[in-house]
C-alpha positions as a Python dict, from the first residue, in 0.01 Angstrom:
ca = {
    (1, 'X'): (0, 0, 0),
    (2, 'X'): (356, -111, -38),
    (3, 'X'): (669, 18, 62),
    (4, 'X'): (743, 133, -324),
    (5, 'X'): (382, 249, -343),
    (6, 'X'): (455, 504, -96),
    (7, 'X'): (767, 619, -259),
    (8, 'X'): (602, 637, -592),
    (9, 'X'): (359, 852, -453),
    (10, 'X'): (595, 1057, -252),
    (11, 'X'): (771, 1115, -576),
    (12, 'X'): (464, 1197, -787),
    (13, 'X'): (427, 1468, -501),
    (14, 'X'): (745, 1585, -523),
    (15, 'X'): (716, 1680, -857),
    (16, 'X'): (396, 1918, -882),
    (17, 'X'): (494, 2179, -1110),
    (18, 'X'): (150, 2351, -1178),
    (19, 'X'): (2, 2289, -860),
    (20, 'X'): (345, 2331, -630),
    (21, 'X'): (181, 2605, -423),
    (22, 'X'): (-24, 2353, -274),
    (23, 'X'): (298, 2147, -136),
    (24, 'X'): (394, 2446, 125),
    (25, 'X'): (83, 2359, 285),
    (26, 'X'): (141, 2160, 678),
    (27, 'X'): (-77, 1876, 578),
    (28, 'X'): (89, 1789, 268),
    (29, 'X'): (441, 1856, 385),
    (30, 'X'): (377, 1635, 673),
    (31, 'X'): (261, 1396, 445),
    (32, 'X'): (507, 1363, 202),
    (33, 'X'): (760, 1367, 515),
    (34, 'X'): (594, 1068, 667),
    (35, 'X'): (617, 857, 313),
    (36, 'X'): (944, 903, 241),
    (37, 'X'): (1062, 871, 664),
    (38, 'X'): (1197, 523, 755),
    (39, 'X'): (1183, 567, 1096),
    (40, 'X'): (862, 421, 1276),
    (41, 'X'): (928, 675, 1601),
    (42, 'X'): (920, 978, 1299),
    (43, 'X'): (665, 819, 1102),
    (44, 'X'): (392, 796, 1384),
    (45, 'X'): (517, 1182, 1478),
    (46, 'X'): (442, 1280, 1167),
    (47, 'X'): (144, 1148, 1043),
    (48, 'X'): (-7, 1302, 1389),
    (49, 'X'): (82, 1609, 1246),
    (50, 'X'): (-103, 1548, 927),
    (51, 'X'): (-438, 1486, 1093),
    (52, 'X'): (-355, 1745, 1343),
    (53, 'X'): (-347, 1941, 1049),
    (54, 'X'): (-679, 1866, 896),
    (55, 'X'): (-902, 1991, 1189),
    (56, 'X'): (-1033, 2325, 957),
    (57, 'X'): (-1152, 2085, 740),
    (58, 'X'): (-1335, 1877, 1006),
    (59, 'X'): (-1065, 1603, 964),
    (60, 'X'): (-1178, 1496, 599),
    (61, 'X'): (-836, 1464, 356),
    (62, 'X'): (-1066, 1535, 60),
    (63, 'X'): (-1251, 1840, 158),
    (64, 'X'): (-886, 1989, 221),
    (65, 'X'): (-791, 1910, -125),
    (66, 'X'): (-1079, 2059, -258),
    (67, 'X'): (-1062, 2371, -108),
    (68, 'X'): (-681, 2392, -220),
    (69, 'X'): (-648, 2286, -554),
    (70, 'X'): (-976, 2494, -621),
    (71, 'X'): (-825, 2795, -489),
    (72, 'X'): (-502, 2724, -637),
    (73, 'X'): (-345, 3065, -838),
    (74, 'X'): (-129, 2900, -1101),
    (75, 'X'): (-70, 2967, -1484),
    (76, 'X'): (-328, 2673, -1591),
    (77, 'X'): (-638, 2826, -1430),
    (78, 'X'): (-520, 3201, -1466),
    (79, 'X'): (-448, 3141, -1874),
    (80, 'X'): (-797, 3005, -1922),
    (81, 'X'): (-942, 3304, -1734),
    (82, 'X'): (-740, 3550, -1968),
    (83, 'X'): (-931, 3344, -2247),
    (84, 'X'): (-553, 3271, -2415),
    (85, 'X'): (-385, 2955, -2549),
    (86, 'X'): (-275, 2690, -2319),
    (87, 'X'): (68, 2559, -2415),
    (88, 'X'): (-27, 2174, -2477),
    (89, 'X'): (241, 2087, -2167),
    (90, 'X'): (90, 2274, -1927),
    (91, 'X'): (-196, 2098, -1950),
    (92, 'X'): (-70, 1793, -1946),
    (93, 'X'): (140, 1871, -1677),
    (94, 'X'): (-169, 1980, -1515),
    (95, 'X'): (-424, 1684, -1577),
    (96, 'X'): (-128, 1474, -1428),
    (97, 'X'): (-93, 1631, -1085),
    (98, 'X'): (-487, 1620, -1098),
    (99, 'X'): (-507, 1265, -1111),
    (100, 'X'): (-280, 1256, -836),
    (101, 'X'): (-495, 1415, -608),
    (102, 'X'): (-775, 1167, -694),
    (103, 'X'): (-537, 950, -626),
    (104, 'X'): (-489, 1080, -269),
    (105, 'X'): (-861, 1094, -192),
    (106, 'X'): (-874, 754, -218),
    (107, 'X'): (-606, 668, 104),
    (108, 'X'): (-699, 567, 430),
    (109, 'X'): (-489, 505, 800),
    (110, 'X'): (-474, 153, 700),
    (111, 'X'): (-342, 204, 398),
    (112, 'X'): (-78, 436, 470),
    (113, 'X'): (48, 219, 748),
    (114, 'X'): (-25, -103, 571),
    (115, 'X'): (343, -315, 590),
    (116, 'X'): (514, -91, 813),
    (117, 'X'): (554, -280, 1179),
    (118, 'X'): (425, -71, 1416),
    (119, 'X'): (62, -192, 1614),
    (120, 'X'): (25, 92, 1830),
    (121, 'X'): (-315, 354, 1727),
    (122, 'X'): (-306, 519, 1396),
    (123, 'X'): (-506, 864, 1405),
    (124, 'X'): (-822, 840, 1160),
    (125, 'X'): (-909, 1071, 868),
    (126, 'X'): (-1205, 1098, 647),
    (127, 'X'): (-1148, 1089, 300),
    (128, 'X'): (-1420, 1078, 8),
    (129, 'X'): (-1338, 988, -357),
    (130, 'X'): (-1307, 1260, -576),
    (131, 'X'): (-1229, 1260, -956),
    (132, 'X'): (-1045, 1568, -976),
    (133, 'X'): (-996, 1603, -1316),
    (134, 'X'): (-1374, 1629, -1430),
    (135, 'X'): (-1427, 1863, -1170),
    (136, 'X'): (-1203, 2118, -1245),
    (137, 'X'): (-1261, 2126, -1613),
    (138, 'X'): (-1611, 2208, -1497),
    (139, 'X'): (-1494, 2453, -1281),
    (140, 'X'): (-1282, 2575, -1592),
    (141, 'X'): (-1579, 2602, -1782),
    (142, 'X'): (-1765, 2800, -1576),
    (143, 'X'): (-1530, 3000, -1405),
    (144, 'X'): (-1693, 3299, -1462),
    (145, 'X'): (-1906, 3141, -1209),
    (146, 'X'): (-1636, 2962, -959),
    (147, 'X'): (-1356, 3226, -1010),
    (148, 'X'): (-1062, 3151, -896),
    (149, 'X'): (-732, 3148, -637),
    (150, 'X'): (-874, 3375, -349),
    (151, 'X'): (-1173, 3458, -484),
    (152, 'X'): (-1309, 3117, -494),
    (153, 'X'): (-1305, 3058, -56),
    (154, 'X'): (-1543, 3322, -15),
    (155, 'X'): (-1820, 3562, -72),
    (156, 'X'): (-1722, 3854, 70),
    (157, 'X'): (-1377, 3991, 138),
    (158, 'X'): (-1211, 4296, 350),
    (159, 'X'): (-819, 4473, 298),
    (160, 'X'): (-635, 4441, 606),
    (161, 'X'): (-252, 4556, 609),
    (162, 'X'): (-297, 4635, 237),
    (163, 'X'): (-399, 4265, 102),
    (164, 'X'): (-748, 4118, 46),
    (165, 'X'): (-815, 3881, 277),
    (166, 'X'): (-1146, 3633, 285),
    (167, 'X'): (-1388, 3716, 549),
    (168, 'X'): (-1390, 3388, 805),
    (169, 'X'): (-1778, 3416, 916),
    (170, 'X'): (-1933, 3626, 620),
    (171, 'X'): (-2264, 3793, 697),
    (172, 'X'): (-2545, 3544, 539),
    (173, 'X'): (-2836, 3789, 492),
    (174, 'X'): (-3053, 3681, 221),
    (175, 'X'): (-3329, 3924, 45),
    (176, 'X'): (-3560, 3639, 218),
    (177, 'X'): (-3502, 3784, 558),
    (178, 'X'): (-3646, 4142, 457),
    (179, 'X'): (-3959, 4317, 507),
    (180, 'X'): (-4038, 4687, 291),
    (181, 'X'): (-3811, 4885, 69),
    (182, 'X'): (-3911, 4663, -199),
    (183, 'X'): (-3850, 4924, -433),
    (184, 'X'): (-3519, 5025, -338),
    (185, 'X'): (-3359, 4686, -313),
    (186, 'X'): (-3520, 4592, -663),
    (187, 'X'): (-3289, 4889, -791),
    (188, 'X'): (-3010, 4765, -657),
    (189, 'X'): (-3004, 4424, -750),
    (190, 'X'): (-3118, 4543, -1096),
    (191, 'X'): (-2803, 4724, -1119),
    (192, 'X'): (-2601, 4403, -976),
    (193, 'X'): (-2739, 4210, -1269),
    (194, 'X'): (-2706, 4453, -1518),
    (195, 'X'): (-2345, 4407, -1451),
    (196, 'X'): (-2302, 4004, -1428),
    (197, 'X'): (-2457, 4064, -1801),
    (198, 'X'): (-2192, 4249, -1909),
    (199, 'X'): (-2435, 4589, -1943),
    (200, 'X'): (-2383, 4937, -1806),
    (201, 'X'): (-2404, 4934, -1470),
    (202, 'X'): (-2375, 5227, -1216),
    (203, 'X'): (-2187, 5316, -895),
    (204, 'X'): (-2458, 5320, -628),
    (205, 'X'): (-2493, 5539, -326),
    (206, 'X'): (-2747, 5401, -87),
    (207, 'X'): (-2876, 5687, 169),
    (208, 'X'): (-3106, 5753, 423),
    (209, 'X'): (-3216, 5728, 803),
    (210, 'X'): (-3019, 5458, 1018),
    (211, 'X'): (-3111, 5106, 1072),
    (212, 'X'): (-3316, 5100, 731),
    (213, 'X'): (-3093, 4808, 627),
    (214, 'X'): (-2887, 5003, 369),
    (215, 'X'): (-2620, 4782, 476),
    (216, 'X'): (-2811, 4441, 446),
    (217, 'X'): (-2917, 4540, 124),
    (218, 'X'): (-2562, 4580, -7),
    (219, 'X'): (-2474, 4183, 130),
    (220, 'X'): (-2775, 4019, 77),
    (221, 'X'): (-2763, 4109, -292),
    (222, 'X'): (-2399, 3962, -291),
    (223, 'X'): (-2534, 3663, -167),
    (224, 'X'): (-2804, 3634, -368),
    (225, 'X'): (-2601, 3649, -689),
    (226, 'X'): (-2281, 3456, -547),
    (227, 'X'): (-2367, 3183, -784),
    (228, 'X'): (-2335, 3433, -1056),
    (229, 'X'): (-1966, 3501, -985),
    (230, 'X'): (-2048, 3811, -795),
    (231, 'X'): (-1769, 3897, -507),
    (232, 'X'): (-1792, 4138, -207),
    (233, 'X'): (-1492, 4361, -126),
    (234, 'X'): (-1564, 4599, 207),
    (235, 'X'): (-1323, 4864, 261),
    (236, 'X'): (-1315, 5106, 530),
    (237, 'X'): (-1312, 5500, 418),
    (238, 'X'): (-973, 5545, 528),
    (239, 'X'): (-874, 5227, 277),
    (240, 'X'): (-965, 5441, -17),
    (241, 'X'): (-591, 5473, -105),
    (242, 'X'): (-624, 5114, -144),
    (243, 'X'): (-907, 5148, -440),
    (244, 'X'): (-606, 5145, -695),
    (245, 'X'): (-446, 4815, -576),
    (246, 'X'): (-751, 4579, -571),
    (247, 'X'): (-884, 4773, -908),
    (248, 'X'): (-571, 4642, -1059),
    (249, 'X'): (-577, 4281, -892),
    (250, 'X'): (-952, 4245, -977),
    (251, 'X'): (-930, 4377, -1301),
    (252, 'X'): (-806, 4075, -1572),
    (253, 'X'): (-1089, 3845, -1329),
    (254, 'X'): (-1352, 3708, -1499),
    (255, 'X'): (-1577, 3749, -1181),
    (256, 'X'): (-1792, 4083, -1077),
    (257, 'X'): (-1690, 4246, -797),
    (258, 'X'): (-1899, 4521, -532),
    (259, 'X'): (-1671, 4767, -396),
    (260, 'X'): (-1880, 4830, -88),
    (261, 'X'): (-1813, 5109, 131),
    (262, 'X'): (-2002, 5107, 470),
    (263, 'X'): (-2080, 5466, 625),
    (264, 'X'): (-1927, 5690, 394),
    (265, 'X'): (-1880, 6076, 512),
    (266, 'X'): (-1644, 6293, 435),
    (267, 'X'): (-1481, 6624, 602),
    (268, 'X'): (-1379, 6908, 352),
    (269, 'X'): (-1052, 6863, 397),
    (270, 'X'): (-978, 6430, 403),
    (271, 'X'): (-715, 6275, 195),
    (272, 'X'): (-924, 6009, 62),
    (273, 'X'): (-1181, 6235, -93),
    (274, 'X'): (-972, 6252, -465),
    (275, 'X'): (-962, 5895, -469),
    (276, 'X'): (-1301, 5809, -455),
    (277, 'X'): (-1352, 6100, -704),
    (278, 'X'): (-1124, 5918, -938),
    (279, 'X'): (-1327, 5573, -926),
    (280, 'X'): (-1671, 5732, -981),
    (281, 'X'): (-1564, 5952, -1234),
    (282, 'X'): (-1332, 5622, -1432),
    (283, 'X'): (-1032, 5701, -1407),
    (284, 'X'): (-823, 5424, -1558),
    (285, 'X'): (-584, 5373, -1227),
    (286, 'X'): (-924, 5370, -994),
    (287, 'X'): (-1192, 5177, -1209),
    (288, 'X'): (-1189, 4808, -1343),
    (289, 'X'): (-1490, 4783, -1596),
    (290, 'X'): (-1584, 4432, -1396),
    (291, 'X'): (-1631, 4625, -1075),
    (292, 'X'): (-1903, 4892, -912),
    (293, 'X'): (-1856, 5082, -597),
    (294, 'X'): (-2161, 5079, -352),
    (295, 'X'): (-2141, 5345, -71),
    (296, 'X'): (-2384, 5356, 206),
    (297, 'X'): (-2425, 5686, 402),
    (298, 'X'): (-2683, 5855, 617),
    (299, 'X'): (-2619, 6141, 467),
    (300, 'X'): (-2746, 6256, 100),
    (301, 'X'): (-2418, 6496, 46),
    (302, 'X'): (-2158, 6303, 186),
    (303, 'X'): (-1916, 6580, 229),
    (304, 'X'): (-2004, 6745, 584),
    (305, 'X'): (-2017, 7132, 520),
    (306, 'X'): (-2034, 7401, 859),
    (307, 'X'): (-2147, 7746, 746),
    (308, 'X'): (-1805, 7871, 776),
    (309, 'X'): (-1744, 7674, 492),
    (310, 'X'): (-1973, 7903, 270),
    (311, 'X'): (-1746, 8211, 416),
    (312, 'X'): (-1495, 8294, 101),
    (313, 'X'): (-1174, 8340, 328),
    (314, 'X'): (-904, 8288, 111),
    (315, 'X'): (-1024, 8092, -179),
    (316, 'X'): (-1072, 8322, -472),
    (317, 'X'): (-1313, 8002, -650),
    (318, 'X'): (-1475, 7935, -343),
    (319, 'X'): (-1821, 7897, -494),
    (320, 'X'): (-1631, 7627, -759),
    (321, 'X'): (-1489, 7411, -419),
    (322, 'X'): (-1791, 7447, -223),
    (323, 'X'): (-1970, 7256, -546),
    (324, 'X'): (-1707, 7036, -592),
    (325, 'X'): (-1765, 6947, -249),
    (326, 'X'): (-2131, 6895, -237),
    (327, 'X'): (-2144, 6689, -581),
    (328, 'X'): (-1928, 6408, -462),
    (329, 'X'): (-2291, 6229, -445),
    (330, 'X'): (-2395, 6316, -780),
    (331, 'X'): (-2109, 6109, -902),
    (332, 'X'): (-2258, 5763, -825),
    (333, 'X'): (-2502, 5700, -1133),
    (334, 'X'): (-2765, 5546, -907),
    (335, 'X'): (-2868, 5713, -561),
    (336, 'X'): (-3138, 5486, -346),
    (337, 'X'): (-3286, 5652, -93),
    (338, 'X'): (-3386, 5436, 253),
    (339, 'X'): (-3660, 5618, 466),
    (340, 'X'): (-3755, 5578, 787),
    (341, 'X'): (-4083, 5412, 798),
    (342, 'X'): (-4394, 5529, 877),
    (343, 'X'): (-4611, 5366, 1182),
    (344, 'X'): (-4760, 5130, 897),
    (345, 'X'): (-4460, 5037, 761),
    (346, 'X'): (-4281, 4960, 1107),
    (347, 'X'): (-4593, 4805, 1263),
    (348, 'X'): (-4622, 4540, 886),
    (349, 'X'): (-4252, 4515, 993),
    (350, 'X'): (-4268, 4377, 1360),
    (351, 'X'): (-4570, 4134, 1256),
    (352, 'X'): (-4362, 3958, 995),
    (353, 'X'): (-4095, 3928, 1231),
    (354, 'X'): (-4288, 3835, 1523),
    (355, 'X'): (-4450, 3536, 1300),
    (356, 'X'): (-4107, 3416, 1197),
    (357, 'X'): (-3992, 3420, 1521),
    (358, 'X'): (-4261, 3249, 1690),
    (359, 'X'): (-4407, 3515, 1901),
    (360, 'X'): (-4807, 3440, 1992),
    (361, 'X'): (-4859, 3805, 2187),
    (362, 'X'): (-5216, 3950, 2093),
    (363, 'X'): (-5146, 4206, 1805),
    (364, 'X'): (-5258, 4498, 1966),
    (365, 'X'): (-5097, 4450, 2246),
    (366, 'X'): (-4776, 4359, 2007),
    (367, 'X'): (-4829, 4748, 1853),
    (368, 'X'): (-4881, 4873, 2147),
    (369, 'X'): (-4545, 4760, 2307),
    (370, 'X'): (-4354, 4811, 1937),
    (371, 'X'): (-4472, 5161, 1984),
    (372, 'X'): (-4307, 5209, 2311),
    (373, 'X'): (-3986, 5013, 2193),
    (374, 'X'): (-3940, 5264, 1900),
    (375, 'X'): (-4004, 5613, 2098),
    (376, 'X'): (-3731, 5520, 2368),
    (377, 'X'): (-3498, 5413, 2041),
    (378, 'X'): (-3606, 5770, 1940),
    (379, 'X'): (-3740, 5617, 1615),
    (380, 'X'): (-3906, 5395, 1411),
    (381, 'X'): (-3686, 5119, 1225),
    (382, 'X'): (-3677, 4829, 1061),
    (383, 'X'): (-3329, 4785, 1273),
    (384, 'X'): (-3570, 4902, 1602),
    (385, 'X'): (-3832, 4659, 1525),
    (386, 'X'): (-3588, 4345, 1508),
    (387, 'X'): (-3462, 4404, 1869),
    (388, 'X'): (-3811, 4479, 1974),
    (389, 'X'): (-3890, 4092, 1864),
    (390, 'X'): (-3555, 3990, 1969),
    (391, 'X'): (-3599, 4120, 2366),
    (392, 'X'): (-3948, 3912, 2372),
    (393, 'X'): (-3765, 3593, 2247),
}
């Protein structure tokens, strides 16, 4: 690479238009400072920084690209998700700056610091070629599938400070990894599916004794149809005020979304109550038709009610607000109930995870010892049987 090569490609970089987001990233403003620098001392300072700078992305240039210009939010990708015309520019503009990044996935050290005098070391960088341009139009083609900007880092996804944020280490349950509840699951990844196909699908409570994997159920079925442009959003019961926002910012997205809400109960008298209320009855501000709320609770009526409750005190409709109360859980269209197992159940349960796990104790001594685990856990569980295994690994 010449001297003029670099500039040429320092100007090509300069002058992203469609994919400029990517430029206020440190690796590619380090690079871009180090080809147009003409000091060696700077140069070697800076490209430091650009490898320093690829270390999330185990040091490889390309896999960086990829995971930017694939989550890229720009007008080229969202116009072709809205299904509306692409102004013929654009898209030129865009295949451009695409070949430009095939270009980069081609550079190595030596390369970069070909002609320049300097014979100190040169960090190294992995880099794999990668023709850009085919690959996104595939991921335009499918990006019902891929999805887009955020959306398309992760599977699952939590609000913190009032933005949706990827989870870093998502949980990687698959429907592989279970044992009973058949049944239930099936209905809930029924439902899932009915909604990637564009049918009616239902908000789903999912309710019953602790540690029957209501939970797992919920993220193993968001794995399991990831490759079907299904996305996880978890929100915490006192993020209900946030149901609005994401409805709004997932609702023009051509993936499927699970709202999923993990341990939902409510008191009488919480804030957040109306707002669920809103979103599983449909109202417009609370519900995007690409989305369906999944709540797990231990509880079948979610709202906790004392007996003084029931007492009429000042409410002059207090029969109305006590049922108003107690419905809340008739409002999901699917309910899936999670029981606690019976000694068969739990006992089917420990032997498929013993197997898996390598375990070789005699079986009836295995039951025997299951038996004891479950009593002092004060129940039987499929949650109880996996650290029963797990303290004889």
């Amino acid at each position: 690479m010449t001297e003029q090569d670099r500039r040429r490609l320092a100007l090509e970089l300069s002058s992203l238009s469609v994919f400029r987001g990517i430029l206020k990233s440190d690796t590619l403003e380090a690079l871009l400072q180090f080809l147009n620098e003409n000091s060696v001392e700077n140069k070697t300072r800076l490209f430091g920084q650009f490898v320093f700078s690829l270390a999330d992305d185990n040091y490889c240039f390309s896999d960086f690209l990829r995971r930017k210009v694939y989550s890229d939010e720009n007008k080229y990708i969202t116009l072709t998700a809205q299904k509306a015309p692409i102004p013929k520019l654009l898209e030129e503009n865009a295949l451009f700056e695409l070949r430009v990044f095939s270009k980069l996935t081609g550079l190595t050290a030596d390369e970069l610091w070909e002609g320049i005098e300097y014979d100190g070391y040169k960090p190294k960088f992995q880099n794999e070629a990668i023709d850009f341009t085919l690959e996104y139009k595939e991921r335009l083609r499918n990006i019902d599938r891929y999805g887009y900007g955020i959306f398309a880092t992760s599977k699952m996804f939590k609000v913190e400070e009032g933005e949706i944020i990827p989870v870093s280490s998502a949980d990687s349950v698959s429907i592989d990894d279970f044992v009973g509840y058949e049944a239930a699951r099936q209905q809930v990844f029924d439902n899932t599916e009915a909604l990637i196909e564009g049918k009616p699908a239902a908000n789903v409570l999912l309710f019953g004794d602790a540690g029957t994997g209501k939970s797992s159920t919920v993220k193993a079925c968001a794995n399991f149809f990831y490759d079907k442009g299904v996305r996880l959003i978890e929100i915490r019961k006192d993020q209900l005020f946030s149901l609005s926002y994401i409805m709004g910012r997932i609702a023009d997205n051509p993936l499927k979304f699970i709202i999923f809400i993990d341990d939902l109960s409510f008191n009488k008298n919480d804030d957040c109550f109306s707002m669920l209320k809103a979103a599983l009855e449909g109202s417009a501000s609370a519900k995007a038709s690409n989305a369906v709320i999944y709540a797990t609770s231990n509880r079948r009526h979610i709202v906790k009610e004392n007996f003084s409750d029931r007492a009429a005190d000042n409410d002059i409709h207090h029969s109305d607000t006590v049922q108003e109360l107690l419905s809340l859980s008739d409002r999901f269209g699917l309910t899936v109930y999670f029981e606690r197992p019976n000694k068969s159940l739990y006992l089917d349960i420990v032997h498929t995870l013993a197997q898996r796990s390598g375990v070789t104790m005699e079986q009836s001594e295995l039951d025997i010892k299951a038996e004891a685990f479950a009593l002092q856990k004060g129940s039987r569980s499929p949650r109880a049987a996996e650290q029963f295994i797990n303290s004889l690994i």
